[in-house]
Predicted model as a PDB file, atoms N, CA, C, CB and O in Angstrom, pLDDT in the B-factor column:
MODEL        1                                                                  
ATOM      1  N   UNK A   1      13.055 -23.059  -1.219  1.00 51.00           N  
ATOM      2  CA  UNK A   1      14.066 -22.052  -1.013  1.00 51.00           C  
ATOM      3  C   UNK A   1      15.380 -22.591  -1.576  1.00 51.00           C  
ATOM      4  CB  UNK A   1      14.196 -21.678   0.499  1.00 51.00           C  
ATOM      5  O   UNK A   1      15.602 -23.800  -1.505  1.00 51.00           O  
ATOM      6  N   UNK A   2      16.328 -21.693  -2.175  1.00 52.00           N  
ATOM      7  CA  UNK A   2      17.418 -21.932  -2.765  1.00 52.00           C  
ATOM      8  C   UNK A   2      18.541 -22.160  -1.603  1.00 52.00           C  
ATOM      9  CB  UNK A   2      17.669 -20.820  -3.739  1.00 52.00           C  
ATOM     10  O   UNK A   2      18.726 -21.545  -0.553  1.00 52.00           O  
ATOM     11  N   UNK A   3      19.303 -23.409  -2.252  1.00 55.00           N  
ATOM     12  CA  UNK A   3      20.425 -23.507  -0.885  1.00 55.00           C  
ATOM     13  C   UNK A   3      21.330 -22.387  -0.852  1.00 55.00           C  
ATOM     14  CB  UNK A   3      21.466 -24.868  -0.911  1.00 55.00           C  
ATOM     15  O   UNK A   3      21.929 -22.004   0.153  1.00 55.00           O  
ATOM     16  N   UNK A   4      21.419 -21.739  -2.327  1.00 54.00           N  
ATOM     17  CA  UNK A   4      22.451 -20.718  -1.997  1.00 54.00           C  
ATOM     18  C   UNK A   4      22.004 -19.454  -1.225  1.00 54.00           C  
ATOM     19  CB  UNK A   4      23.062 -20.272  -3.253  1.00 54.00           C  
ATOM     20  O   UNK A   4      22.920 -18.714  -0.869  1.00 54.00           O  
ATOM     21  N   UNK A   5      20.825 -19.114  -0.932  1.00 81.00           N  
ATOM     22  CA  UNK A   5      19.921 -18.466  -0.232  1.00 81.00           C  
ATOM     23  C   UNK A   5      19.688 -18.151   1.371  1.00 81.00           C  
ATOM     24  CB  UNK A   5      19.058 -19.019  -0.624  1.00 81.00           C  
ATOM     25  O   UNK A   5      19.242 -17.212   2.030  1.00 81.00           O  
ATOM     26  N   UNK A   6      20.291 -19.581   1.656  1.00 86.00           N  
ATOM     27  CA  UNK A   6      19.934 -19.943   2.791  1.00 86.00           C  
ATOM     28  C   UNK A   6      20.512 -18.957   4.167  1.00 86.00           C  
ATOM     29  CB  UNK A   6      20.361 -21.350   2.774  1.00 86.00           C  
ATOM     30  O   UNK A   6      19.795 -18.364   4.973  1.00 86.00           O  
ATOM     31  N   UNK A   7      22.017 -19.000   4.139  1.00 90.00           N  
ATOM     32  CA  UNK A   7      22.631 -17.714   4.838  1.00 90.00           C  
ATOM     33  C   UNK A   7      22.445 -16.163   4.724  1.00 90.00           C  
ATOM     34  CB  UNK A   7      23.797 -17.786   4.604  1.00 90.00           C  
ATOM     35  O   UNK A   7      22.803 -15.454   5.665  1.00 90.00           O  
ATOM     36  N   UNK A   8      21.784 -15.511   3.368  1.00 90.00           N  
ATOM     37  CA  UNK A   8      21.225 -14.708   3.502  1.00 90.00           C  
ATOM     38  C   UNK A   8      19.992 -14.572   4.166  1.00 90.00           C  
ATOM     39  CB  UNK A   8      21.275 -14.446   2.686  1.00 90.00           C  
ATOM     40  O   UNK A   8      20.029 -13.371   4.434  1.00 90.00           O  
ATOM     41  N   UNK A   9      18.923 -14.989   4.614  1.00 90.00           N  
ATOM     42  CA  UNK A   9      17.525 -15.193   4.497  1.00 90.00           C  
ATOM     43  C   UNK A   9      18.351 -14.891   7.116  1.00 90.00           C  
ATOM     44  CB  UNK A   9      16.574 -17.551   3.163  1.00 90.00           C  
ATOM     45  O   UNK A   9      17.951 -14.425   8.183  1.00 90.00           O  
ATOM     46  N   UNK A  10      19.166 -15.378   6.704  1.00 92.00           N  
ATOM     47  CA  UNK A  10      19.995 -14.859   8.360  1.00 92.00           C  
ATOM     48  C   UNK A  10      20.750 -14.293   8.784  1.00 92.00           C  
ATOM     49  CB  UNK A  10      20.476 -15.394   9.025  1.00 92.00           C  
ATOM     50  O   UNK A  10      21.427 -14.426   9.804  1.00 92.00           O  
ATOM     51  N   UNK A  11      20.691 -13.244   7.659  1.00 90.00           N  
ATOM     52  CA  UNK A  11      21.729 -12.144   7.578  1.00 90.00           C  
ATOM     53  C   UNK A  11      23.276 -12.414   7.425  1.00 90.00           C  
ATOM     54  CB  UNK A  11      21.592 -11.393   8.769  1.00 90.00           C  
ATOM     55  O   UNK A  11      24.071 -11.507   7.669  1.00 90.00           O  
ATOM     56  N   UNK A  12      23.796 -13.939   6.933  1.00 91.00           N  
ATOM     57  CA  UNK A  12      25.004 -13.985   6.972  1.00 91.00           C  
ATOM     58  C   UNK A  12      25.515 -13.770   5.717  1.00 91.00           C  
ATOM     59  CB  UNK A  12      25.385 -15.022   7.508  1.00 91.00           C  
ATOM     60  O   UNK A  12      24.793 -13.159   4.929  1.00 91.00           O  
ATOM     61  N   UNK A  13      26.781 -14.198   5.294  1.00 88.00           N  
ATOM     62  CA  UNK A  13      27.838 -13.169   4.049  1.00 88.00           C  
ATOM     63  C   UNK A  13      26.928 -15.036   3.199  1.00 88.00           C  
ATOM     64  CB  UNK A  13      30.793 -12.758   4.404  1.00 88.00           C  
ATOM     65  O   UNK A  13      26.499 -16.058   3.735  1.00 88.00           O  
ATOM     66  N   UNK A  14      27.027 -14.615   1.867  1.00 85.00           N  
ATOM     67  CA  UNK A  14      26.745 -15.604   1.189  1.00 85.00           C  
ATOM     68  C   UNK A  14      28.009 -16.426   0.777  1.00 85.00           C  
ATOM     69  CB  UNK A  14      25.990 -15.155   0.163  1.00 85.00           C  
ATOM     70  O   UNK A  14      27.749 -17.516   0.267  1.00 85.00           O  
ATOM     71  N   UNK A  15      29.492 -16.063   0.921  1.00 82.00           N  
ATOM     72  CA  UNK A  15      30.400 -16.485   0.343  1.00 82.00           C  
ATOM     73  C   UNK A  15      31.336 -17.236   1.889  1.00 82.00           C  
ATOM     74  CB  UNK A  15      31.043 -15.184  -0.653  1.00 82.00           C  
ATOM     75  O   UNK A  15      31.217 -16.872   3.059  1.00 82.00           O  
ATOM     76  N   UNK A  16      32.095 -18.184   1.416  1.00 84.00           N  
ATOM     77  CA  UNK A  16      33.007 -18.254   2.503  1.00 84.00           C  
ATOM     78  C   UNK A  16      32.218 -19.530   3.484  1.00 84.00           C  
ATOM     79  CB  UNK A  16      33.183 -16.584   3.302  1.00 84.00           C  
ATOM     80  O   UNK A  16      31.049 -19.830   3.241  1.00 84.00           O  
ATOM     81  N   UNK A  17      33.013 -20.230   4.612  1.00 88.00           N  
ATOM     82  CA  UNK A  17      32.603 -20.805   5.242  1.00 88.00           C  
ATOM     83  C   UNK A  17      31.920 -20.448   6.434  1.00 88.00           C  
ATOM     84  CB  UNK A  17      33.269 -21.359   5.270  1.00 88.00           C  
ATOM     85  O   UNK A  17      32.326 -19.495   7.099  1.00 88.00           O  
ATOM     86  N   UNK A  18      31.024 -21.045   6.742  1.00 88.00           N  
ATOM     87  CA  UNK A  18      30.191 -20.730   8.268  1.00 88.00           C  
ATOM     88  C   UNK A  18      30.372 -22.430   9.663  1.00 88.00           C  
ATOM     89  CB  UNK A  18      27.853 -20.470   7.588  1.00 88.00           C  
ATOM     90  O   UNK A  18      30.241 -23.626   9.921  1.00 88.00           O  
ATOM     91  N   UNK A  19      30.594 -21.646   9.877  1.00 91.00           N  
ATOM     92  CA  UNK A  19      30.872 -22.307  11.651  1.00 91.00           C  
ATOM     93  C   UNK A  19      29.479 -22.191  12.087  1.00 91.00           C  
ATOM     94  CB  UNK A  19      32.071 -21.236  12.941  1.00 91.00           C  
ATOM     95  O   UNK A  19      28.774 -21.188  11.972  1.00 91.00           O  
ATOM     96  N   UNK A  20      29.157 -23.302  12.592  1.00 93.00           N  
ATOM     97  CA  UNK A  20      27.603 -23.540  13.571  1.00 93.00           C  
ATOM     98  C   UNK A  20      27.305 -22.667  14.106  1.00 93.00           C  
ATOM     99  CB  UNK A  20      27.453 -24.462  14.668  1.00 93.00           C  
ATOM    100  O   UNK A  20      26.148 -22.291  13.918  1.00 93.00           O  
ATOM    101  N   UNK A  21      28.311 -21.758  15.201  1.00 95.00           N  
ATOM    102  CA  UNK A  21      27.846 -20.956  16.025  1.00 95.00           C  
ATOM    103  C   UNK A  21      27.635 -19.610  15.945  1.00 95.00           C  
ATOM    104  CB  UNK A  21      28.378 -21.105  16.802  1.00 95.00           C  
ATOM    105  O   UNK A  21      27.242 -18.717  16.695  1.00 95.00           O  
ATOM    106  N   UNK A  22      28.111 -19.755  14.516  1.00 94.00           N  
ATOM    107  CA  UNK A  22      27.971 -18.171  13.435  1.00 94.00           C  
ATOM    108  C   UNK A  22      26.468 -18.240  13.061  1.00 94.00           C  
ATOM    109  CB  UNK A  22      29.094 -18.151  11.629  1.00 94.00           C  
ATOM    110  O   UNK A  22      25.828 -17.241  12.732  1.00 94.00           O  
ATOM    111  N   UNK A  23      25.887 -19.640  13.142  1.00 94.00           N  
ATOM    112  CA  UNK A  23      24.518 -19.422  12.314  1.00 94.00           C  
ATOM    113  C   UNK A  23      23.295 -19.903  13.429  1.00 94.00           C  
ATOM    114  CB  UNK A  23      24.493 -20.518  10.702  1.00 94.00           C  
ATOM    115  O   UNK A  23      22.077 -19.846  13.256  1.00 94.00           O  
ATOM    116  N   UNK A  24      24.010 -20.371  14.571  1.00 96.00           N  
ATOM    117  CA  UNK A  24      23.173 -20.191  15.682  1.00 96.00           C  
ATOM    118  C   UNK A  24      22.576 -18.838  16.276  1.00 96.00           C  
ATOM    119  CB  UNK A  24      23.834 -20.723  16.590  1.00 96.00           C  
ATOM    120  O   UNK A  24      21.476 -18.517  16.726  1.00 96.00           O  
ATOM    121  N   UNK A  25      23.926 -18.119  16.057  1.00 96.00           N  
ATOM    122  CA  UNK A  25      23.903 -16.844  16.417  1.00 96.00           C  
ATOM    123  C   UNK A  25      22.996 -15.914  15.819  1.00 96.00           C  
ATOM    124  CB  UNK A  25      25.019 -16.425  16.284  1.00 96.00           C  
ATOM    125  O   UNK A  25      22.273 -15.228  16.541  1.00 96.00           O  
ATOM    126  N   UNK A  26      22.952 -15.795  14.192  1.00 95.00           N  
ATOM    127  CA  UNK A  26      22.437 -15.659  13.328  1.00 95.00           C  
ATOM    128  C   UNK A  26      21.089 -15.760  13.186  1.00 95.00           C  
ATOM    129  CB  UNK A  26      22.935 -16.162  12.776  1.00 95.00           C  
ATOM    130  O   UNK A  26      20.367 -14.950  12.603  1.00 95.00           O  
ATOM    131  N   UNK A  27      20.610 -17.221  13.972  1.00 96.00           N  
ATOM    132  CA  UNK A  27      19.125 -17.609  13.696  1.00 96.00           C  
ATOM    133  C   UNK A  27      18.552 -16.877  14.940  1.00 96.00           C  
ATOM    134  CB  UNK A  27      18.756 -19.395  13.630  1.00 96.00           C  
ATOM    135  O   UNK A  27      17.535 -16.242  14.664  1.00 96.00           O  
ATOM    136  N   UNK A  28      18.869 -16.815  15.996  1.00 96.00           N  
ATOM    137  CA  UNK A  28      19.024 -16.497  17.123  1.00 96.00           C  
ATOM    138  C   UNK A  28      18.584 -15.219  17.453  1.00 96.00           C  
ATOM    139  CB  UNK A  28      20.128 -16.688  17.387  1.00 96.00           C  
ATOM    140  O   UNK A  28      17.707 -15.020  18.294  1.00 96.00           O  
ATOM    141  N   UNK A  29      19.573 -13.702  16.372  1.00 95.00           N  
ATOM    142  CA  UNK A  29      19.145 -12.376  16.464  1.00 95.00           C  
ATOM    143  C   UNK A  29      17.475 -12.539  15.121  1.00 95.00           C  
ATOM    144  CB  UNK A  29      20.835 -11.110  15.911  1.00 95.00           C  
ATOM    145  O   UNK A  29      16.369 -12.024  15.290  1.00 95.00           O  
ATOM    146  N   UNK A  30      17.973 -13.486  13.829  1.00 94.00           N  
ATOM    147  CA  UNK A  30      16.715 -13.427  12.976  1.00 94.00           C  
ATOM    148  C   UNK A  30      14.980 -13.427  13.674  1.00 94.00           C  
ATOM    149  CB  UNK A  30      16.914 -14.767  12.054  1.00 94.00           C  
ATOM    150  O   UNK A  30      13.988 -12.761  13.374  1.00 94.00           O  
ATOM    151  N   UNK A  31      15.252 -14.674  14.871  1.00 93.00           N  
ATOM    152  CA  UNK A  31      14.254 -15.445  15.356  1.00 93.00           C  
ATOM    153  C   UNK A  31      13.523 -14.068  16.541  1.00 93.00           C  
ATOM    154  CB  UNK A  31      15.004 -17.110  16.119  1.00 93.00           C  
ATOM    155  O   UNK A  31      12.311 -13.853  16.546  1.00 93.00           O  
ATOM    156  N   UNK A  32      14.171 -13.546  17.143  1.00 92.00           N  
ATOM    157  CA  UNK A  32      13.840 -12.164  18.049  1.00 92.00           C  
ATOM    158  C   UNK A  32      13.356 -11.283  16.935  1.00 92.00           C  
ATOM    159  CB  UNK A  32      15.276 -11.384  18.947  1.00 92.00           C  
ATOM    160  O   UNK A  32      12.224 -10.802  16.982  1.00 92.00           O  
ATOM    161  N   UNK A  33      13.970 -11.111  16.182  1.00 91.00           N  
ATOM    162  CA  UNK A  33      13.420 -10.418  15.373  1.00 91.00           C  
ATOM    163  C   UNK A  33      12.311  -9.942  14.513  1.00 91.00           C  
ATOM    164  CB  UNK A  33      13.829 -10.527  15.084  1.00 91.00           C  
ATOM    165  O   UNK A  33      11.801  -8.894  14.119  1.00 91.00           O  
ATOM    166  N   UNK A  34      12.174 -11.397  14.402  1.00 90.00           N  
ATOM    167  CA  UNK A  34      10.579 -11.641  13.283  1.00 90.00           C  
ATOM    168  C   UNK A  34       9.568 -12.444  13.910  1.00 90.00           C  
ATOM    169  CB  UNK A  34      10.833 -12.588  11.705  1.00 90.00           C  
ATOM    170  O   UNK A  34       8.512 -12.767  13.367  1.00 90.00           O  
ATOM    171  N   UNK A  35       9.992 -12.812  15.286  1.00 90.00           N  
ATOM    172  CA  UNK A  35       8.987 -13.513  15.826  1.00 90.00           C  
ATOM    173  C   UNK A  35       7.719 -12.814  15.740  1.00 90.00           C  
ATOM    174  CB  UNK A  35       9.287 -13.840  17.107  1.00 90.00           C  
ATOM    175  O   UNK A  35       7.808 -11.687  16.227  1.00 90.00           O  
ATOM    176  N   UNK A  36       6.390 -13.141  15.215  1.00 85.00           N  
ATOM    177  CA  UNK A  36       5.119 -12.711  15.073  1.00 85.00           C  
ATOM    178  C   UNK A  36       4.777 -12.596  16.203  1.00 85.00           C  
ATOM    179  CB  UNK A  36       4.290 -13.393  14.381  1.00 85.00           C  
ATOM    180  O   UNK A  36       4.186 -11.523  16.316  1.00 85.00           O  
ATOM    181  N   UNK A  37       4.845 -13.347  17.511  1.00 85.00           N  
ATOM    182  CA  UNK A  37       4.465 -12.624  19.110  1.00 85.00           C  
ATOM    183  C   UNK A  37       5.157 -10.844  19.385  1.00 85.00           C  
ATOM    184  CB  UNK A  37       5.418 -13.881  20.556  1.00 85.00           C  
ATOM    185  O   UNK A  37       4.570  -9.912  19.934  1.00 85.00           O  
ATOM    186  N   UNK A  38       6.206 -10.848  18.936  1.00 84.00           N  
ATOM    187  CA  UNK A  38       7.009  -9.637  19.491  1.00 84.00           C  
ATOM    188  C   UNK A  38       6.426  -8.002  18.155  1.00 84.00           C  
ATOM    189  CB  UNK A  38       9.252 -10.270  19.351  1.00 84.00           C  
ATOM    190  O   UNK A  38       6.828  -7.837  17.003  1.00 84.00           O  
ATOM    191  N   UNK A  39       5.405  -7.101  18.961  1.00 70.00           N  
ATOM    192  CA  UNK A  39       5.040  -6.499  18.706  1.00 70.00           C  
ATOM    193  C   UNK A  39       5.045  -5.963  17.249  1.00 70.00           C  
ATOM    194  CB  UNK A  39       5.261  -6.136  19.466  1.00 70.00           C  
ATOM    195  O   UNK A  39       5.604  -4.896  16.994  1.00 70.00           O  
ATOM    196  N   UNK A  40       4.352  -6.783  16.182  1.00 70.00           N  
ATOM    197  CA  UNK A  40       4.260  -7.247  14.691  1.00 70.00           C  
ATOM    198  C   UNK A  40       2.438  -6.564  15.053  1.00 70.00           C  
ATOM    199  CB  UNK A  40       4.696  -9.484  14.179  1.00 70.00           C  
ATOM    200  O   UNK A  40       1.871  -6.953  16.074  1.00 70.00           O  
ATOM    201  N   UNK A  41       1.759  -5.611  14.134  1.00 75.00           N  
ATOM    202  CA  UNK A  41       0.763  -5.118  13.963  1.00 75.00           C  
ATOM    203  C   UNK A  41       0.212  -5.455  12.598  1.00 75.00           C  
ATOM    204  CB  UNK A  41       0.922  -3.918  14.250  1.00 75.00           C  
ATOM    205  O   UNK A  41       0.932  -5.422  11.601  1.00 75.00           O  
ATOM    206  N   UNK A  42      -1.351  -5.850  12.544  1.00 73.00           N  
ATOM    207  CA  UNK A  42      -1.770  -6.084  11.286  1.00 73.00           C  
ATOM    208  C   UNK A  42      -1.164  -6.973  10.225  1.00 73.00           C  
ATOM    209  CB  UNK A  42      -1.828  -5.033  10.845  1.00 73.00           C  
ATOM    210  O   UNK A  42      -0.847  -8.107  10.586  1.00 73.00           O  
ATOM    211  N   UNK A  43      -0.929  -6.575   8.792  1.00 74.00           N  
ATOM    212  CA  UNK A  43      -0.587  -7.002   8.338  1.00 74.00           C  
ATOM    213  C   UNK A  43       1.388  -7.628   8.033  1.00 74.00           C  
ATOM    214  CB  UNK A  43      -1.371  -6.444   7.878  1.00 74.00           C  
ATOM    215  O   UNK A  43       2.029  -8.420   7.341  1.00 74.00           O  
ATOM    216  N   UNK A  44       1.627  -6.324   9.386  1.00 85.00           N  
ATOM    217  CA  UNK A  44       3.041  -6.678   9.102  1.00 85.00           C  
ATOM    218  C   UNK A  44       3.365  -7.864  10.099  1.00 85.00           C  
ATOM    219  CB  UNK A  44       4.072  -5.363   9.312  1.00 85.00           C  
ATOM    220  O   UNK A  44       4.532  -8.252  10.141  1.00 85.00           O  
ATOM    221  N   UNK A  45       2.323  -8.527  10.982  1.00 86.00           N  
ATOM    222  CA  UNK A  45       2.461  -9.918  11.892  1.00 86.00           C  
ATOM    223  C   UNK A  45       2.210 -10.899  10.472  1.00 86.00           C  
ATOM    224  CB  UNK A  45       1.004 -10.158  13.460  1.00 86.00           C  
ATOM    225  O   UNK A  45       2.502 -12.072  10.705  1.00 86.00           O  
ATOM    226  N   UNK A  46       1.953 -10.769   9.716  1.00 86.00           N  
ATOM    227  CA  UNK A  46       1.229 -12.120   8.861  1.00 86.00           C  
ATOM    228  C   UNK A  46       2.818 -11.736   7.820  1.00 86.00           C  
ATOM    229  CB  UNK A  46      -1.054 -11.864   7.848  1.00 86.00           C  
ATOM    230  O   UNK A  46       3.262 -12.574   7.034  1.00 86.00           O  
ATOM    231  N   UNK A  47       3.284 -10.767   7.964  1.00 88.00           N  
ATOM    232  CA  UNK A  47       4.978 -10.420   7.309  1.00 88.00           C  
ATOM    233  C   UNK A  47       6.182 -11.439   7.807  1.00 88.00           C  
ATOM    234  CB  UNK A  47       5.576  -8.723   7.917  1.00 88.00           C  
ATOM    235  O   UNK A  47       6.975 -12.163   7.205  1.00 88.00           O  
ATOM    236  N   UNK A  48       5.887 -11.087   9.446  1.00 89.00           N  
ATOM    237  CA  UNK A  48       6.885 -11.470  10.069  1.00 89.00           C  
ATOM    238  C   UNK A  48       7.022 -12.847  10.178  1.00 89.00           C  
ATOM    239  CB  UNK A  48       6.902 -10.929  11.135  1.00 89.00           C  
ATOM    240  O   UNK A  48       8.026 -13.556  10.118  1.00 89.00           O  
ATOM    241  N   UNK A  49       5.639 -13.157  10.377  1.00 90.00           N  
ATOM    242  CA  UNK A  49       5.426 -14.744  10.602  1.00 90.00           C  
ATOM    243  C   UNK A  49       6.041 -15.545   9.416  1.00 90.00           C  
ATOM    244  CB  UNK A  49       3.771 -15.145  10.704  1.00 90.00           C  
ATOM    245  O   UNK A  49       6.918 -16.394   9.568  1.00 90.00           O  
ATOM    246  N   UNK A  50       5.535 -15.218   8.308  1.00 92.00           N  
ATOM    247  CA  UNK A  50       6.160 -15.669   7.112  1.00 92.00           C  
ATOM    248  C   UNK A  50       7.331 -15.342   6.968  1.00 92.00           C  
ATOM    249  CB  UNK A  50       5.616 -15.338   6.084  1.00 92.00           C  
ATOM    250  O   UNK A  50       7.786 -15.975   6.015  1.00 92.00           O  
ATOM    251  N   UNK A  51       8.405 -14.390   7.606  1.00 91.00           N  
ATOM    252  CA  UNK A  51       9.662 -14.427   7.811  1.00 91.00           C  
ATOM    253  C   UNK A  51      10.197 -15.194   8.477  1.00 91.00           C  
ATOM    254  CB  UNK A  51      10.009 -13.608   8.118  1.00 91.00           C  
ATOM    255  O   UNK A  51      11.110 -15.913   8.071  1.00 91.00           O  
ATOM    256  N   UNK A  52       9.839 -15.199   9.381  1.00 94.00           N  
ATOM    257  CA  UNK A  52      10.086 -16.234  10.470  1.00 94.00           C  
ATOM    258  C   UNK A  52       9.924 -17.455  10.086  1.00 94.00           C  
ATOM    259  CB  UNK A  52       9.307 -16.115  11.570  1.00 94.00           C  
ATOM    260  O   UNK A  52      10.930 -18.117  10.339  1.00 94.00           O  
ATOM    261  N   UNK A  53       8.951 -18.157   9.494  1.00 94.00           N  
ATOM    262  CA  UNK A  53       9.204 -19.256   8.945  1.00 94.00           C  
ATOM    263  C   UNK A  53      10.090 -19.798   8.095  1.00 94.00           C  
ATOM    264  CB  UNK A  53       8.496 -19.429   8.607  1.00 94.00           C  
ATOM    265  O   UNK A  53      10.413 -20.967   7.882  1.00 94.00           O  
ATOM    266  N   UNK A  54      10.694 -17.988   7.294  1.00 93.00           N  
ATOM    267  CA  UNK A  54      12.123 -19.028   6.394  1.00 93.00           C  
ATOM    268  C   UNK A  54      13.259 -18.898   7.637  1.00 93.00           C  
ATOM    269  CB  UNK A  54      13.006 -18.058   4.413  1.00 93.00           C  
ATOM    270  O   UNK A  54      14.145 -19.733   7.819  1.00 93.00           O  
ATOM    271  N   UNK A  55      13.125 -18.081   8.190  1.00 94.00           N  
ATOM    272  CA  UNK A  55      14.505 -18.270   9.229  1.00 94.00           C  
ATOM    273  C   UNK A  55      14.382 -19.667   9.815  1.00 94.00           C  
ATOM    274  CB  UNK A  55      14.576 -17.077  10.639  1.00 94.00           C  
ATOM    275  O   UNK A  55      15.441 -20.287   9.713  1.00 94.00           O  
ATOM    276  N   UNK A  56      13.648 -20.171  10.251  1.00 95.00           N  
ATOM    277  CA  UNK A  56      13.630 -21.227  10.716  1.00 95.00           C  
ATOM    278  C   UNK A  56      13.802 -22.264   9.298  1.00 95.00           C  
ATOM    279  CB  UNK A  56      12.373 -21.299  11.630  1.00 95.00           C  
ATOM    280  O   UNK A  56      14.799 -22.981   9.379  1.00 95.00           O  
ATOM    281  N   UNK A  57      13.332 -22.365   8.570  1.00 94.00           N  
ATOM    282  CA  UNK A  57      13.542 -23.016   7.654  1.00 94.00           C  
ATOM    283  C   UNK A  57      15.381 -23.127   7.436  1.00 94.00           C  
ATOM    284  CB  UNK A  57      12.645 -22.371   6.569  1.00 94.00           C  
ATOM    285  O   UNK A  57      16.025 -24.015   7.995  1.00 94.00           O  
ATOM    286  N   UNK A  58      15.978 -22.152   6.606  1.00 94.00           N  
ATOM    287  CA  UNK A  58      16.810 -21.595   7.065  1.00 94.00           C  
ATOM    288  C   UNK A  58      18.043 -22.008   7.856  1.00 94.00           C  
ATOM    289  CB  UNK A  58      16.249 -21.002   7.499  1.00 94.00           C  
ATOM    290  O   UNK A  58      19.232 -22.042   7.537  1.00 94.00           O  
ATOM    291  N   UNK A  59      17.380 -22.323   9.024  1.00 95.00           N  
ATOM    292  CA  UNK A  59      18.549 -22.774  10.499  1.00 95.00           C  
ATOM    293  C   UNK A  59      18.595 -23.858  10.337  1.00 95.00           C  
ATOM    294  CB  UNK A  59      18.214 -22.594  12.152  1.00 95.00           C  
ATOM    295  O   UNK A  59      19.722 -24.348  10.397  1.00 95.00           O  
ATOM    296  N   UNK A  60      17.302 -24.887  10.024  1.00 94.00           N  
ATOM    297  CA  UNK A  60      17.119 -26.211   9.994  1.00 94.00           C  
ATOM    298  C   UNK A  60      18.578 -26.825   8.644  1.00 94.00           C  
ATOM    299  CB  UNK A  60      15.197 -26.462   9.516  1.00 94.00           C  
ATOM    300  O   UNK A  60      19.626 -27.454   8.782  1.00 94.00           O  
ATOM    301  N   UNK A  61      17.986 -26.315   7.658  1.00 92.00           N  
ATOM    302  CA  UNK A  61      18.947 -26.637   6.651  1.00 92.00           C  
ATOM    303  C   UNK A  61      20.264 -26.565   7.075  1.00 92.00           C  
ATOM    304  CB  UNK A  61      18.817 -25.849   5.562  1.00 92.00           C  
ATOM    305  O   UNK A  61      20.862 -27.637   7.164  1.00 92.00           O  
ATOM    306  N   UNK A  62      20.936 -25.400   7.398  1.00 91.00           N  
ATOM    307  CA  UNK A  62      22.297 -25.137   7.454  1.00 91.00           C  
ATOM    308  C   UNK A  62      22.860 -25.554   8.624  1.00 91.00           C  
ATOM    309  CB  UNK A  62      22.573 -23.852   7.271  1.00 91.00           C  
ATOM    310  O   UNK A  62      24.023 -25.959   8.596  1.00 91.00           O  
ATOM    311  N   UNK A  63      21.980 -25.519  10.102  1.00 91.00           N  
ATOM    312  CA  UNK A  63      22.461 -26.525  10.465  1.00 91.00           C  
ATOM    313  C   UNK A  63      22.498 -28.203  10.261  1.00 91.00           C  
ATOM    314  CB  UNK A  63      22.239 -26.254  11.231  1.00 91.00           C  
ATOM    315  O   UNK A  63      23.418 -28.856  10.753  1.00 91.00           O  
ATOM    316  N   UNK A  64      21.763 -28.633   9.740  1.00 91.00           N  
ATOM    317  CA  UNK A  64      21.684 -30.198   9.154  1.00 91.00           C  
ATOM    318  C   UNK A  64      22.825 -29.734   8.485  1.00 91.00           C  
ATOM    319  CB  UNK A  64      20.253 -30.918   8.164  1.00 91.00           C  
ATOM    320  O   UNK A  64      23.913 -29.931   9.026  1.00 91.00           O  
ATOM    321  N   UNK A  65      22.787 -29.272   7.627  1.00 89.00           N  
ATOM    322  CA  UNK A  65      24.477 -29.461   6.767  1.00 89.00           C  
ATOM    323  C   UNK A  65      25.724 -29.451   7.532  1.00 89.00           C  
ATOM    324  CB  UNK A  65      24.843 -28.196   5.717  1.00 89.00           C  
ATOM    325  O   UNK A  65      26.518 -30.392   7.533  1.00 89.00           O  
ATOM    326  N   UNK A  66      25.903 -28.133   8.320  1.00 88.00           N  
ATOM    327  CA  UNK A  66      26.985 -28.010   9.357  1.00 88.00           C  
ATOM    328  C   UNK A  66      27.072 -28.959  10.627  1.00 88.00           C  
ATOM    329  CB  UNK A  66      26.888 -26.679   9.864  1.00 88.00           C  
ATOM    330  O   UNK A  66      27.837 -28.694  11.554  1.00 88.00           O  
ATOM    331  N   UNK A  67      26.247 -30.083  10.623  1.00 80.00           N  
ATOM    332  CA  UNK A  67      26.238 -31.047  11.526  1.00 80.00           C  
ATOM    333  C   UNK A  67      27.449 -32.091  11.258  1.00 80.00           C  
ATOM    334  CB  UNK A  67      24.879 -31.665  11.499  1.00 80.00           C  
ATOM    335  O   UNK A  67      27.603 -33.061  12.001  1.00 80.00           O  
TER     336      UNK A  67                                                      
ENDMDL                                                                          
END                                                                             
């Protein structure tokens, strides 16, 4: 995944600085969102899941950076 990527992929602005708790927040509504437990059917659970894995991907990065 592209670093410049990374805040989109969590719905945040791609430009400008981010504060931790902007992208906690961020991973936070992503992670409810696409979680593959939370009512994901068929093929769109094997969607979400793989969404969910870049959000998490994602959080990991940008927070390691914003650390």
């Amino acid at each position: 995944m592209k670093t410049q990527l990374l805040p989109s992929t969590l719905g945040l602005p791609l430009s400008g600085p981010l504060e931790i708790e902007e992208v906690k927040n961020a991973f936070r509504e992503s992670a409810l969102k696409w979680h593959p437990d939370r009512s994901h059917q068929g093929d769109s659970q094997v969607a979400a899941a793989e969404k969910f894995k870049l959000c998490v991907s994602a959080y990991k990065s940008l927070s390691s950076a914003l650390s």
